[in-house]
C-alpha positions in Angstrom: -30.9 46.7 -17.4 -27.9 47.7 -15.1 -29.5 44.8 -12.8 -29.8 42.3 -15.2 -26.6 42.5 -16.5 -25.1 42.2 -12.7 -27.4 39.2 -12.3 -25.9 37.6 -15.3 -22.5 38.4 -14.4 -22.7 37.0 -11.2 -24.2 33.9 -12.5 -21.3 33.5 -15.0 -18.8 33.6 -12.3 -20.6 31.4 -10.2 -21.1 29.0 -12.9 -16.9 29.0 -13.5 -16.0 28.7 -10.4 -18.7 25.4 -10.2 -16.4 24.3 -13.7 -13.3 25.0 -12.0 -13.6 23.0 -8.6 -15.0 20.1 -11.1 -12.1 20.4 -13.5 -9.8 20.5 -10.3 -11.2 17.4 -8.5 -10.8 15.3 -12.2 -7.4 16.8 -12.2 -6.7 15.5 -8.7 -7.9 12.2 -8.9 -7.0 11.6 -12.8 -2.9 13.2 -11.6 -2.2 13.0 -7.8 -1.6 9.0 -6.2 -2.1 8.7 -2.8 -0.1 5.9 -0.8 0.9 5.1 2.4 -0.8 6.8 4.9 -1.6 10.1 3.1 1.7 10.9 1.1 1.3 12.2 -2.5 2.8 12.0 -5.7 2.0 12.8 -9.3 2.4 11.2 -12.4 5.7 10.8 -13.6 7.1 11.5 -10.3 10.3 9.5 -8.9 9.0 7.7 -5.7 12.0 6.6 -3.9 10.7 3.6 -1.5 13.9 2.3 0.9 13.2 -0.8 3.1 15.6 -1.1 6.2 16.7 -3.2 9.2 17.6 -2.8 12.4 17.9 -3.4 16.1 19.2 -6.9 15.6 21.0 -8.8 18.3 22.1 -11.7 16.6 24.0 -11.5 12.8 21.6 -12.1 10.2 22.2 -14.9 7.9 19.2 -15.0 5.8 15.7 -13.4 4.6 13.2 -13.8 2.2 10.6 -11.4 1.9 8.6 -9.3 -0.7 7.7 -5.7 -1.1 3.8 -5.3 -3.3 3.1 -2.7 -5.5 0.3 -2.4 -8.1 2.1 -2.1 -11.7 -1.0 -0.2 -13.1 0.1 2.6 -10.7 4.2 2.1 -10.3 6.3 1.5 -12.4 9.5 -0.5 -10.8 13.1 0.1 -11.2 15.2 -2.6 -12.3 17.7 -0.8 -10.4 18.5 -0.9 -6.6 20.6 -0.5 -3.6 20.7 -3.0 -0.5 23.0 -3.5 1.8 22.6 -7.4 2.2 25.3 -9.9 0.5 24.8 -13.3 -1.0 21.3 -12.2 -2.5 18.6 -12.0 -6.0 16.4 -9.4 -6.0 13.4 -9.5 -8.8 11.7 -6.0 -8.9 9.4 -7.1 -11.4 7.8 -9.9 -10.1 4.6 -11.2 -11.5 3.1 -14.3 -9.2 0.1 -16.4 -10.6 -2.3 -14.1 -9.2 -1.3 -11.3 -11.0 0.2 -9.2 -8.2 3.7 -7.5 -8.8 6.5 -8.2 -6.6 9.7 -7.1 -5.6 11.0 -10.6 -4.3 14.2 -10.3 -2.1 16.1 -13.7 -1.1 19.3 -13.3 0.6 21.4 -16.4 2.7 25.0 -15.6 4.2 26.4 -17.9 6.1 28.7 -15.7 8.1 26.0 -13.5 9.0 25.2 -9.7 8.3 25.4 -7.1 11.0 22.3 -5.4 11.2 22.7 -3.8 14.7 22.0 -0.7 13.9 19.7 0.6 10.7 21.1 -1.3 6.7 19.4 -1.1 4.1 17.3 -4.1 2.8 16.4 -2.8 -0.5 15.9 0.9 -1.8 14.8 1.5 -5.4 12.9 4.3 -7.4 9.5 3.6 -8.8 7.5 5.6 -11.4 4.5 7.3 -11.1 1.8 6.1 -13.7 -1.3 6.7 -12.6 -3.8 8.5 -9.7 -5.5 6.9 -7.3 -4.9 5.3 -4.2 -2.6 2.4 -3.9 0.1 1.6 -1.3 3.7 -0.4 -1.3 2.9 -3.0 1.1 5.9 -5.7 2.3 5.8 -9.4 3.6 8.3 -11.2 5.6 8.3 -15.1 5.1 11.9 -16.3 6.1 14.2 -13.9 8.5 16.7 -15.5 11.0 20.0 -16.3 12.2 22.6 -18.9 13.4 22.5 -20.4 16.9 26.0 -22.1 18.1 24.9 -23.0 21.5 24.6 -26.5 20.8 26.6 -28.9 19.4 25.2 -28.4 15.9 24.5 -25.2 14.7 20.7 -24.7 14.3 19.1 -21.8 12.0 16.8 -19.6 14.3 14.3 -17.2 14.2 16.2 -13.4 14.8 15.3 -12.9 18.4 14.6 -9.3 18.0 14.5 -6.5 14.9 13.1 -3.5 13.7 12.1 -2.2 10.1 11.3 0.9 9.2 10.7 2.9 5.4 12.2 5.8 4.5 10.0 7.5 1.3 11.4 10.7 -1.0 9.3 11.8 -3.8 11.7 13.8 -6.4 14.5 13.4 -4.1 12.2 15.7 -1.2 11.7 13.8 1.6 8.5 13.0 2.7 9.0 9.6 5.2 11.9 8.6 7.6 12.0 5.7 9.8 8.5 5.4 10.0 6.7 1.8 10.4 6.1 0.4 6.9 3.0 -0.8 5.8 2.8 -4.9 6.1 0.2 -6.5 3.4 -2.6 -8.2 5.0 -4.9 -8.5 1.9 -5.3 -12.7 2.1 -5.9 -12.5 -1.5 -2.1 -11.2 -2.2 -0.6 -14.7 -1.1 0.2 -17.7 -2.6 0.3 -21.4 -0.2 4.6 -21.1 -0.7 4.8 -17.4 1.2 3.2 -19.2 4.4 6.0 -20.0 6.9 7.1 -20.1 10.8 7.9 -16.6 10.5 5.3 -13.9 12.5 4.7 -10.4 10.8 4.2 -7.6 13.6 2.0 -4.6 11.9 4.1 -2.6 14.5 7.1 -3.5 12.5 9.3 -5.0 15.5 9.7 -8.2 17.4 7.8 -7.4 20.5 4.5 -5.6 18.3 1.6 -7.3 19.8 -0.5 -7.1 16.6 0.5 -10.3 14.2 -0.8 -11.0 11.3 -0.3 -14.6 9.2 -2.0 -15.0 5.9 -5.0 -17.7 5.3 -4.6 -19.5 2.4 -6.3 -22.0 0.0 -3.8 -24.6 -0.9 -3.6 -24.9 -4.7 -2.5 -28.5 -4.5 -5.2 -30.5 -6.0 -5.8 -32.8 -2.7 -6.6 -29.5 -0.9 -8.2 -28.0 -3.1 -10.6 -25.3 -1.6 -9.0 -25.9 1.8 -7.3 -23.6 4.2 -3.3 -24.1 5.5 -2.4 -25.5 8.7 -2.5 -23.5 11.8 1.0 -21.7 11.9 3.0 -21.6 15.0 5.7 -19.4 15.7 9.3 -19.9 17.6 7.4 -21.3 20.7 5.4 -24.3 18.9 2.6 -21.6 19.7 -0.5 -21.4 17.2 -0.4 -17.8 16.5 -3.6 -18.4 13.4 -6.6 -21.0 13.0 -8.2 -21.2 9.5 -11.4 -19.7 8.9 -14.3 -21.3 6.2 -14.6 -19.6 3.0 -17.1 -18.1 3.7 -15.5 -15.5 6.3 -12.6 -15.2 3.8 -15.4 -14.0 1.2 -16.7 -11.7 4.0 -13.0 -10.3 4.1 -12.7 -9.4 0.7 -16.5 -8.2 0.5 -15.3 -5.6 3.2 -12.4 -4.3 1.0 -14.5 -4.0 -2.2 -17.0 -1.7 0.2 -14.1 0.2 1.3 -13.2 1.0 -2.3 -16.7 1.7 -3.0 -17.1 4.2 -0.8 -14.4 5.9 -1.3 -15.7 6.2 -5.1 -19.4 7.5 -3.9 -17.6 10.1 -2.1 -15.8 11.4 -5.1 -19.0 11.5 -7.1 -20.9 13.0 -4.2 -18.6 15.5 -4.7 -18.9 16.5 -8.2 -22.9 16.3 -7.8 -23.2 18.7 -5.1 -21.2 21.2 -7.5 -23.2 20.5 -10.6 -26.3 21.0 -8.5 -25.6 24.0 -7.3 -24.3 25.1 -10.6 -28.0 24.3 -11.5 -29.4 26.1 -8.8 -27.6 29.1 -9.8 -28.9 28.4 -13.9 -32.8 28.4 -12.5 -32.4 31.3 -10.1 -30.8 33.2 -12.4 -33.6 32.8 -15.2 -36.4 33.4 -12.4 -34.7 36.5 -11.9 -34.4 36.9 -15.8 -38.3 36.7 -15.8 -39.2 38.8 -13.0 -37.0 41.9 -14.4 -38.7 41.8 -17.4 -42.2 41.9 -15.9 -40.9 45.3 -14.1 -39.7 47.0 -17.2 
């Protein structure tokens, strides 16, 4: 009796243990967002997301660019701090795809000094949901004011840096790392292409560009990729692809996302197995102690 009665009290702890790594792996995924490169936050945490510039030669006298963020995970501020003037800043942006933007547009004539680090935009956003989903930017428009001539002619910036500085609940958890550029083709309307080039290293001299490829919605090029895009130089930096490899492109992602979900369920299965493992030995036991007495 003595050793049944340890039997079924190890079983019972087994089996709560088995309940309590499932119940904390819900929890986790259900509470806890992950975003940009590994840093956490929970729901109804203050994510404070600040965008900067710096390392420029040349003043700058105007940018357009957008930060992404998914609204069924973040919740945007409609309050903000920048250190740009002559600007309008939407942080609530909805484009006709459907993704949420914060669109910045800034144009000063007499230029901004961004020599050393400024702020291009810094706001909170809520926490709503667990999950995984990142605050991405895009740089269309960023340049300056060359006088070398007899007219003045608007120029590319000859040289930058950006970087993202990231607090959760005012602790910080980023600081003057590389942000994250968006290079999801499907996040881009025909009007965000441009001569500028986006460096995923974050600077002028990254060696890793990245232009978007996208179907004009203009009804004469309808199902068409743009133009190949040249930078400063007259360079092509981007040749269209067919349809088909864009398809392939988004396939990938979807796979990516899939996986990540079979691995969460793998998870939980191996627990409730051996949960059940636990059930049948236990009753085998059950039996054979009773055959003894």
């Amino acid at each position: 009796m003595k050793f049944t009665k340890r039997i079924l009290a190890v079983m019972a702890a087994v089996l709560i243990l088995a309940v309590s790594s499932f119940t904390a792996v819900v929890s986790a995924d259900e509470s806890t967002l992950t975003f940009n490169g590994g840093k956490t936050a929970n729901v109804g945490d203050t994510i404070t997301y600040t965008f900067s510039l710096g390392d420029c030669p040349e003043p700058l006298v105007g940018i357009q660019m957008y930060l992404y963020y998914n609204p069924e995970y973040l919740k945007a501020s409609e309050k903000y701090k920048t250190d740009l003037s002559g600007y309008a800043i939407n942080t609530a942006h909805i484009d006709d795809k459907g993704n949420a933007q914060v669109r910045i547009a800034c144009s000063n004539i007499s230029g901004m000094d961004f020599s050393s680090k400024g702020t291009i935009i810094s706001l909170d956003f809520e926490v709503l949901k667990g999950g995984e989903s990142d605050i991405t930017y895009f740089v269309t428009e960023m340049y300056t004011l060359d006088n070398s001539g007899d007219v003045p002619e608007i120029v590319p910036l000859s040289a930058y840096t950006f970087h993202q500085d990231i607090t959760v609940n005012g602790n910080s958890v980023a600081e003057n790392e590389t942000p994250k550029l968006e290079t999801d083709d499907d996040k881009f309307t025909d009007d965000q292409i441009s001569n500028f080039v986006n460096n995923e290293e974050g600077k002028s001299d990254g060696q890793t560009t990245y232009v978007p490829e996208v179907e004009s919605t203009t009804e004469a090029g309808q199902g068409e990729t743009t133009e190949p895009v040249t930078d400063e130089n007259g360079e092509v930096v981007t040749t269209p692809v067919s349809d088909g490899e864009n398809q392939q492109a988004t396939t990938d992602g979807q796979n990516a996302d899939g996986e990540n979900q079979q691995e969460g369920n793998n998870i939980v299965l191996i627990i409730v197995i051996i949960a059940g493992v636990v059930v049948v030995v236990g009753i085998i036991l059950l039996l054979v102690t009773k055959k003894k007495n």
